[in-house]
SEKOL-518982 format. One record per residue (C-alpha): x negated, y negated, z negated. Coordinates in steps of 0.02 Angstrom, whole numbers, padded with zeros to 5 digits, always signed. Each point is the difference from the previous one (the first is absolute). Layout:
N
XYZ
...
// end
This chain:
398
-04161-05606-04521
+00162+00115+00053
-00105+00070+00155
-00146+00049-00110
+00114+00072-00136
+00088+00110+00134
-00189+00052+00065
-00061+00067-00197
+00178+00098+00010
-00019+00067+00163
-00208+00049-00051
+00066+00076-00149
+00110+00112+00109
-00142+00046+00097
-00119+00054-00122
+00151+00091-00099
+00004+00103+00174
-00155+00040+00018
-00041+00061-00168
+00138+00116+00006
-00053+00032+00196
-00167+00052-00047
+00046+00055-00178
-00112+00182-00039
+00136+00117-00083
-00095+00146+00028
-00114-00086-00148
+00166+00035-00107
+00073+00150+00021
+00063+00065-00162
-00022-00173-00058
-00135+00030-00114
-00092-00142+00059
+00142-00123-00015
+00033+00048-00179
-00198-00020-00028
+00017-00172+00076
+00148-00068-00116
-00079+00080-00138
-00172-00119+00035
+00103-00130+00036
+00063+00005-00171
-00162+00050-00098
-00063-00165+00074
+00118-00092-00036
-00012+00056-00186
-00170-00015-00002
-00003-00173+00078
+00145-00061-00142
-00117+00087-00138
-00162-00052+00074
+00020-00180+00091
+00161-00088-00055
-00035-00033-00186
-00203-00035+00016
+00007-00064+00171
+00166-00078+00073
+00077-00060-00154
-00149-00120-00052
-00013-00047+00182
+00167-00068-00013
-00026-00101-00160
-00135-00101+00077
+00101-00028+00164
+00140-00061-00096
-00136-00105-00093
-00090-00054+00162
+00183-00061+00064
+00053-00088-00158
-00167-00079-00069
-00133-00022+00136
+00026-00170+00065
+00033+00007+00189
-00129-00133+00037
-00151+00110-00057
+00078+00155+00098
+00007-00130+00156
-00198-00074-00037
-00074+00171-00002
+00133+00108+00103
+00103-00098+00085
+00026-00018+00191
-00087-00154+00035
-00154+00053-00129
-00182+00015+00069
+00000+00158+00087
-00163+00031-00085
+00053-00020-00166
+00182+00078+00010
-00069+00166+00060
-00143+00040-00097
+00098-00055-00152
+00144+00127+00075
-00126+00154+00000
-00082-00046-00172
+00172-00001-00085
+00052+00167+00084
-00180+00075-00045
+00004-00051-00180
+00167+00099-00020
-00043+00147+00087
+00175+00063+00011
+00112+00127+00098
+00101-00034+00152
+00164-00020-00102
-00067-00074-00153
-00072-00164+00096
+00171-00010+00080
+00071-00115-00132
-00149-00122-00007
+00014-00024+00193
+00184-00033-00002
-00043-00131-00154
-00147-00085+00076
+00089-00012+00184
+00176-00047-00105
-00101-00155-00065
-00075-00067+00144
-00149+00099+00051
-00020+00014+00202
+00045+00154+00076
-00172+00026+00046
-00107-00008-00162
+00138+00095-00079
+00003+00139+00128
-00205-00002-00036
+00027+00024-00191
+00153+00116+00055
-00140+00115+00082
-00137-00058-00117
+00048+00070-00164
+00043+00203+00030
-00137-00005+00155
-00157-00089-00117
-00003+00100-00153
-00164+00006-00059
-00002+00168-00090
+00077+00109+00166
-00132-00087+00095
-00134+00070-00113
+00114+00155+00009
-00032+00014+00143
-00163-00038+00063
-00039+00140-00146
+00109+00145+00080
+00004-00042+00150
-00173-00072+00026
-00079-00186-00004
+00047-00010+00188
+00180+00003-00021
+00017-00075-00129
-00098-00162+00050
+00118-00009+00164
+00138+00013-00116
-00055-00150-00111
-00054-00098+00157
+00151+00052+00107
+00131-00049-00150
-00092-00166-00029
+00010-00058+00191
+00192+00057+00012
+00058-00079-00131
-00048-00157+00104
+00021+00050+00161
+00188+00089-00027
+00030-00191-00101
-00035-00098+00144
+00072+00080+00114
+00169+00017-00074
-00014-00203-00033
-00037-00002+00190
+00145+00103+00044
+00123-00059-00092
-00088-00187-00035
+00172-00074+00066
+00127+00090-00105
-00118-00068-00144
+00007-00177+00014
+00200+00032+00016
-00005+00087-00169
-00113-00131-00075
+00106-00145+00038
+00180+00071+00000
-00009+00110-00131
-00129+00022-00109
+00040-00113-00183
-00087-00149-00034
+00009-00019-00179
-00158+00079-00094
+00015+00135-00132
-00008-00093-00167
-00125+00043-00139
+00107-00088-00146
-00158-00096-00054
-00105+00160-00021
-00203-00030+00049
-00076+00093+00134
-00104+00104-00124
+00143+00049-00055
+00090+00049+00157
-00131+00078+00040
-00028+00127-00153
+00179+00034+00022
-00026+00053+00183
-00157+00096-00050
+00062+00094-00162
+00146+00051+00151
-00131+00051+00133
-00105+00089-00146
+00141+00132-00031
+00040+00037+00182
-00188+00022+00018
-00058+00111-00139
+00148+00088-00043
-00026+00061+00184
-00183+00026-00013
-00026+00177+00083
-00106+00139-00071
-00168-00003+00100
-00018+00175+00101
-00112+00149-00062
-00031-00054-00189
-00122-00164+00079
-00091-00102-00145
-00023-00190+00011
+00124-00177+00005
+00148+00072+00068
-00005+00174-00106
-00038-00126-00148
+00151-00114+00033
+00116+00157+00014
-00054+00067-00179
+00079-00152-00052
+00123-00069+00133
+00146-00006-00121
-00094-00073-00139
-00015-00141+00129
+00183+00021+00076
+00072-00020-00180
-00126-00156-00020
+00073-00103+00134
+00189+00071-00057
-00039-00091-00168
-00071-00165+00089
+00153-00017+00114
+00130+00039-00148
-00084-00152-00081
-00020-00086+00133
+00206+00012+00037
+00026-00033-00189
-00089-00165-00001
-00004-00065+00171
+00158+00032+00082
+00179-00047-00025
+00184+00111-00030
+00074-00085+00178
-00190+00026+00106
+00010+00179-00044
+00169+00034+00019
-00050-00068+00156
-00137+00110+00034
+00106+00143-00017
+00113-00057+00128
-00152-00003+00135
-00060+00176-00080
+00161+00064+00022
+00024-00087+00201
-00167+00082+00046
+00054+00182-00089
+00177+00009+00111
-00068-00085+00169
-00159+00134-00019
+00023+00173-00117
+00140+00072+00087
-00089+00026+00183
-00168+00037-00077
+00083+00163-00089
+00076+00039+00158
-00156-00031+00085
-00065+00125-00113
+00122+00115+00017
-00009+00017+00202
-00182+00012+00001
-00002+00146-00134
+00129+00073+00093
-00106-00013+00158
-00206-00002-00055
+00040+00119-00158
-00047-00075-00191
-00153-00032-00112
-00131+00122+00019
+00108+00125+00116
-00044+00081+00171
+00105+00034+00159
+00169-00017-00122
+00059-00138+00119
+00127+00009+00121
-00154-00052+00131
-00126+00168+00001
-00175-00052-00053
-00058+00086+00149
+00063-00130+00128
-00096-00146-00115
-00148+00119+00018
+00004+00025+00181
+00048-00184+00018
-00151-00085-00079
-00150+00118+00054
-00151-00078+00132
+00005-00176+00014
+00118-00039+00127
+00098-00163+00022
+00153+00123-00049
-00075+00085-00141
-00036-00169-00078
+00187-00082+00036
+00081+00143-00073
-00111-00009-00177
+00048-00168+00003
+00183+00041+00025
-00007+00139-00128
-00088-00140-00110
+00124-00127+00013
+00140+00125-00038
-00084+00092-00145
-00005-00052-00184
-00161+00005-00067
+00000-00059-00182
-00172-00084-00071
-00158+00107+00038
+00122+00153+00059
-00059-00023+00199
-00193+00045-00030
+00057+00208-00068
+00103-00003+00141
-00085-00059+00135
-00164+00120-00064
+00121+00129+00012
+00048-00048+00171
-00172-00025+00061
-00040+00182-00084
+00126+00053+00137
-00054-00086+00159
+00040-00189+00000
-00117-00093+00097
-00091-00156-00105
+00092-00097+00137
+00163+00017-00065
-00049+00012-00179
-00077-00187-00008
+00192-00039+00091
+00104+00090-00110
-00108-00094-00163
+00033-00164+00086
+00163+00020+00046
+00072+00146-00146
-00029-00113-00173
+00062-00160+00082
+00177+00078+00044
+00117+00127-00034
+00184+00017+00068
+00077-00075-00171
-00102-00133+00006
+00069-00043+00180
+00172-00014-00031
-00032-00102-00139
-00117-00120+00097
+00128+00005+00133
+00132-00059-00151
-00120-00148-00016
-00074-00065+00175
+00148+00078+00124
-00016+00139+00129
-00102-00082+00128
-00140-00042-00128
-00013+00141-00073
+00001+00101+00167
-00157-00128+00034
-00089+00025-00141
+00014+00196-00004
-00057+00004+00171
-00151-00122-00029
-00072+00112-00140
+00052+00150+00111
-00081-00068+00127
-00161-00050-00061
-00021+00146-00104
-00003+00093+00163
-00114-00099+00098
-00123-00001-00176
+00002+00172-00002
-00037+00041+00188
-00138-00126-00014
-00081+00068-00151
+00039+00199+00052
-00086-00045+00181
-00157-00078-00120
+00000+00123-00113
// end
């Protein structure tokens, strides 16, 4: 353990070096684009505290801390667990994460509250991947702008690596699992103080109701039909469920169970918030904000030159610059028009839509808060990875 602690010290020092070695300061003479950089650093984080926090994060965390405190463990092992049927525990994995349809920060607290209560690493690194990857209404997004081609790779592509990147990991790291299983993981089951199952569940779906519709996203160029329908009247709906789970808590629940909820609300909050807000911070600083264009401290140019044709380069570095980016809900398919508009290869586009919406830089070092270093490391590179090799594949065929 001291040996590889002294290696991640001495590869920090490395890759300290060469960024400064190979740092471009002719890019900021008179520092105009430094001061444009922390100034979209900034803007997103305020937008990301104004936009995601409230509607997104902060319900997230009330059903984690509900997940830990009132799912019983031995239905989180049955369906999730690491010695479930492989093909249960994954599909159900993927379903969950579709159904949601969140961002790469907002599922953050369900993972760490289905993996906290017994789930095995590799169903919850498949729901992990599986709920900002499957979302139903950027897929349609998608194959709309973008065209049916793309946007049925995307669907098909998310599907299979929501699997794939789940069994791997339990592979990898299958091991380290059992250790956690038997050594650490509690045995005692999350009590329901005599509540039904109906009424568990209504209290879990008036919770999954809010994060859902009070995030329901406006559909693109004034579009008729369901999902134009449900937005007319999304908080109609969002203050709905807020009524059902008020009187849900009212009747149902008890002073000490959610004082103790609170506690696992508040546990989640500290362990996660803080890196995701410097997440966001660094990749403003670096990728520029909402909506903006070569602000960054990186020149849009390079990404440009980076991801045109359809080489085996051109597709690792959209999947790099997917991973690092944050891409809130539905906000990848205007950018990645825009970056097609300017020469990116369909290659690289299918890699950065696989890769981009599944991961962002704060939501790695708040996964890495959860599973460790040397997991997360594996399961960045796995979606890095794959997103590459889909995109080549699909570029070459297409």
């Amino acid at each position: 353990m001291k040996e590889w602690s002294e290696w991640k010290k001495f590869a920090t020092l490395v890759v300290v070096f060469l960024i400064f070695f190979f740092l471009p300061i002719e890019y900021f003479q008179g520092w105009a684009r430094m001061k444009s950089a922390v100034w979209e650093s900034l803007s997103l984080a305020r937008w990301y505290a104004r936009e995601h926090v409230l509607l997104c994060l902060v319900p997230a965390f009330f059903i984690a801390g509900a997940i830990t405190q009132f799912v019983k463990q031995d239905a989180v092992m049955k369906y999730l667990g690491p010695a479930a049927r492989k093909i249960v525990a994954y599909p159900v994995a993927a379903v969950s994460g579709t159904i949601l349809a969140v961002c790469s920060c907002t599922v953050l607290p369900l993972f760490a509250s289905i993996h906290k209560r017994g789930a095995g690493l590799g169903p919850a690194s498949a729901f992990l991947y599986s709920g900002p990857a499957i979302n139903v209404l950027a897929i349609i997004l998608t194959a709309r702008v973008l065209g049916l081609e793309i946007g049925a790779a995307r669907a098909i592509g998310a599907v299979v690596f929501s699997i794939v990147i789940g069994l791997l990991m339990h592979l990898i790291f299958r091991n380290e699992e059992k250790t956690r299983i038997n050594d650490w993981l509690p045995s005692t089951p999350g009590g329901d103080e005599g509540r039904t199952l109906w009424q568990n569940g209504l209290f879990f779906a008036a919770m999954v109701g809010i994060l859902v519709f009070a995030n329901w996203g406006k559909p693109a160029g004034g579009e008729s039909g369901f999902w134009a329908a449900v937005y007319s009247v999304k908080w109609v709906l969002t203050m709905f469920f807020f009524v059902v789970l008020g009187l849900a808590i009212i009747a149902w629940f008890r002073k000490r169970e959610l004082s103790e909820w609170v506690d696992a609300i508040w546990m989640f909050t500290k362990q996660i918030m803080p890196l995701l807000l410097v997440g966001v911070l660094v990749a403003g600083f670096l990728l520029g904000g909402p909506g903006s264009t070569d602000r960054g401290i990186i020149p849009s140019v390079w990404i440009q030159k980076a991801v045109g044709g359809n080489s085996i380069l051109a597709n690792a570095a959209a999947s790099v610059v997917g991973a690092f980016m944050y891409f809130a809900t539905l906000t990848e398919v205007p950018i990645l028009q825009g970056l097609m508009q300017a020469g990116m290869g369909k290659g690289p586009a299918l890699a950065l839509l696989l890769a981009g919406p599944a991961l962002s830089l704060p939501s790695m070092l708040a996964i890495g808060s959860i599973l460790g270093t040397k997991k997360t490391v594996v399961f960045v590179l796995l979606v890095v990875v794959l997103s590459t090799i889909t995109g080549f594949l699909y570029g070459s065929l297409f």
